[in-house]
Structure formats: C-alpha cells, structure tokens
N, C-alpha and C positions, 0 to 999 in steps of 0.2 A: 870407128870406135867400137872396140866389145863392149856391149849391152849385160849390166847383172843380169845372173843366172841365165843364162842365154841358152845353156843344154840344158834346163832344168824341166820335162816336159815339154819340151820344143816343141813337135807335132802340135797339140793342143793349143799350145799360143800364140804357134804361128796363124792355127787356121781362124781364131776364133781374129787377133788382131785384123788379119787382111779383110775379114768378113765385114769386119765395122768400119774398113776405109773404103768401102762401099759407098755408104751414105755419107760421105761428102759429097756437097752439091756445088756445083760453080757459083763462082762466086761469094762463097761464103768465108766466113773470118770464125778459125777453129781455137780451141783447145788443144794444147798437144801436153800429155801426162810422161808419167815417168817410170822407168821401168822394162823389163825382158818383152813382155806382151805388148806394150803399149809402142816399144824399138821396133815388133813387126808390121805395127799398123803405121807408125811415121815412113816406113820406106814403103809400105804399099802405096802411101799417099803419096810420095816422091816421083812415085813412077809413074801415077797419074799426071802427077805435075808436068814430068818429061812429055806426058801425051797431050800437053795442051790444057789440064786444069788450072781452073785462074782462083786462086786460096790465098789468105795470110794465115799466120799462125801467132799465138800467144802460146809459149810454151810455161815450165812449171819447174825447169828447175837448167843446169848449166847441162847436163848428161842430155838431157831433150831439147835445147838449144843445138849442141854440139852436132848429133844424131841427124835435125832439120837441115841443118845447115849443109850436112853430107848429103843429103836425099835432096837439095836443092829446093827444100821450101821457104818462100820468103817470110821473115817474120815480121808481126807489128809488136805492141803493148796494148795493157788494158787502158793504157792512159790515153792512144788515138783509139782506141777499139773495146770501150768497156761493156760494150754486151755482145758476148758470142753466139752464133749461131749453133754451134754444138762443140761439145769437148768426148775427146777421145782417153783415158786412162784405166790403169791395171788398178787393183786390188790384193790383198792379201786375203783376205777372207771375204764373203757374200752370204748372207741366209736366206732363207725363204720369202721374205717381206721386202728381200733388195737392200736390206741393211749392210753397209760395207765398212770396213776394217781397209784404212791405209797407213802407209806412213814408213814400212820396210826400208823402202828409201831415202828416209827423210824427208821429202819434200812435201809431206802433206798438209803446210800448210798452205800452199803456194798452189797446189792441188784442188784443196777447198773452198780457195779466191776463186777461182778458173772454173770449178766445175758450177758454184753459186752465180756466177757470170754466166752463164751459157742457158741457152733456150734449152736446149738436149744434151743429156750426159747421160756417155753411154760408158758400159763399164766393160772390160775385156779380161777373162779369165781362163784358166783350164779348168778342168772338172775336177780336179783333185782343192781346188779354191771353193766349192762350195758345201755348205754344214749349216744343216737346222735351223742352228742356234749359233750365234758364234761363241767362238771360243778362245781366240787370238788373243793375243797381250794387244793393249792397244797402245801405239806409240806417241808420246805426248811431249810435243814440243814446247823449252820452259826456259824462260830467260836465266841467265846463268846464275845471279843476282838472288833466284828465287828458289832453285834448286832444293833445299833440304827443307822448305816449305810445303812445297809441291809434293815430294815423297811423302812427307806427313800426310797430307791430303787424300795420296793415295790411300796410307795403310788407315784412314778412317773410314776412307769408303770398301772398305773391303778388300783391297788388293796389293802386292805384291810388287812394289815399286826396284825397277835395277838402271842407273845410268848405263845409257849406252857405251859400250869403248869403242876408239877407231880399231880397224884389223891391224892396220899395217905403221902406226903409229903409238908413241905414247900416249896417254888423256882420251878426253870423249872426244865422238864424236859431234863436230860442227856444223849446224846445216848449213845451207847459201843465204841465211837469215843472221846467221853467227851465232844462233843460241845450240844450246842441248839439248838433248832427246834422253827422255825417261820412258822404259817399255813397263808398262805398266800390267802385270797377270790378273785377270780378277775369274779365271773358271770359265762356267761356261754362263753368259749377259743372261740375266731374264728379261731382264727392263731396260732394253737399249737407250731409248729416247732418255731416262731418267738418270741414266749414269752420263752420257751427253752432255745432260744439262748438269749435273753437278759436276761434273771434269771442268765443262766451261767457266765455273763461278770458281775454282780455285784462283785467288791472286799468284799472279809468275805465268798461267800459265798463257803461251802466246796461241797457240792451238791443238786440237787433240785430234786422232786418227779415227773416229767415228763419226760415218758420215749416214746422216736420217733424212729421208724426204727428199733427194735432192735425185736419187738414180732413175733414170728414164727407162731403161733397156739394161741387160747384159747378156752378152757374147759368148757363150761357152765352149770350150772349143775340147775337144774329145781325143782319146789319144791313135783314133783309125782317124784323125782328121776331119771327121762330120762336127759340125755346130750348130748349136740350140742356144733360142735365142730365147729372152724371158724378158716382157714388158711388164708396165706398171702405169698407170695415169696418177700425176701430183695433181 
C-alpha cells in the first residue's frame, strides 16, 4: 500500500519513524497512527516482528490497519486492550511545549482515542513539522448534521472555517467515522489549551486536531538522516 506523501521529505521521516520503533518493547500492546511517518515506523516494527517480537497493535484508522496487516503485525482493539503501552503517530505541526496539530489525515479522532489510551505517546516528525508557535489550520471533525453550526463557531472564535473536499471525488470528504472535516485557519495559536477547550464545547463537534498534555516524546528526524529527540514529563 503507497503511504500519503511518502516522497514528501522521506529521508527525515523515514529516520525519525524507525528511531521510535525502537522502543517497542516485547510484549507490549501498541498504538499504531496514521500517516507517511508513522507508515515508516509500522514496517520497522514489522520487521521486528519477523525477528521474533511478540506485539499487538490497536491501530487508528483503515490506511494503518492495511499497512500492519502488510508488515505482519497482529492486531487487537481497545475493547480487549483498552490501555496501551505506548502509541506511535505522525503530526502535522509540533511547538515548542509539544503541542501537536493532527488531523491531515482525518483520522484524528480515532488518533486522540489511542494516543489518551496509551501510557507513552510518542510523536514522529521531520524538521520541516516544527514551529514556535503553531500555526496550522486545525482540522476538526463534525457531524454532518451540525456542519454550518460548527463553521459558525468557528468564524466566532476567530477563524476561518473551509469544508474539506474529497481529491478524487465529488462532496467532502468522509472520515472511517462517516462524519466531515472542517479545516479550520486561526493564524498563528497563542493560547492553545484555550482555543482546545473552546473547539471542544462547540455542539456537532465529534473531535478536533489539537492535541495538549498528552505528548511524551517526539522524533525529529532531519534531512542528512540524524534525529533529535525531545521529552516532556505529564
């Protein structure tokens, strides 16, 4: 299966994903994210696996399913497996505090289950993914039902609401949830935690791509192939 943006920065995300399929430990019951970077780190775990690592995996969307499935990792659910040992996923944005911006893929919400489930989450990026402050549209998944409420919401909080469309279709796109995706612009966040929590208090909305408190670690992966890695204690 081609992996989105899979030449997009390769170098960088290949080195930073394999780095972090490192710390899988035997025996543990993972996360697996979604995404080009996070496609490097599922097949480096694969290939553990072919060496005799003993994993399950809860993955975060059908693309990361698909992916494990090739790499020969066995899957569970959160429903035999609802606390992980650690999750593995990419990012669209990272700041300085480890504030992260998901959702590119749609699947952030399913992302957000998984990473809040998990003892360790770690996040896997190239260097061109990190910024100050961020600055990303954030993407915000909203039941369909509620859709021109939800923009409303947007443009009171400040920003610049656009439905997403499919590429290669008519209409929006759908996530594996069946709802919509509204990419939401608001500049560059002062007050991440604050706009979080008021994204989350809109009615409709099922989850939003801003993730606070939750990042353990991330991965940076560079384009000579070196990576730097950056903690945080929750």
């Amino acid at each position: 299966m081609q992996e989105r943006n899979a030449t997009s920065g390769s170098t960088g995300k290949q080195a930073a994903g394999e780095a972090a399929a490192w710390l899988v430990e035997d025996g543990s019951v993972i996360g697996l994210g979604t995404g080009s970077t996070t496609a490097f780190a599922i097949k480096a775990i694969g290939r553990r696996v072919d060496e005799g690592l003993d994993v399950l995996a809860v993955v975060t969307s059908y693309q990361s399913e698909m992916l494990a499935i090739e790499a020969g990792i066995p899957l569970t659910t959160l429903a035999e497996h609802p606390e992980l040992d650690i999750a593995i996923d990419g990012a669209d944005q990272v700041d300085t505090d480890l504030n992260v911006i998901k959702g590119g893929g749609a699947a952030h919400t399913r992302e957000k289950v998984v990473a809040f489930s998990s003892d360790q989450f770690v996040v896997v990026v190239d260097d061109s993914k990190m910024k100050e402050q961020l600055d990303h549209f954030v993407p915000i998944e909203v039941l369909p039902y509620a859709k021109e409420l939800v923009m409303r919401c947007v443009r009171e909080l400040g920003g610049e609401p656009q439905l997403r469309l499919a590429s290669r279709k008519d209409g929006p796109v759908i996530t594996d949830n069946g709802n919509f995706v509204i990419d939401a612009a608001f500049g560059t966040i002062d007050n991440v935690e604050a706009l979080s929590i008021s994204l989350s208090m809109c009615p409709g909305v099922v989850e939003h791509g801003i993730f606070t408190d939750v990042t353990d670690m991330v991965f940076i992966g560079n384009k000579d192939g070196s990576v730097k890695r950056l903690d945080t204690l929750r």
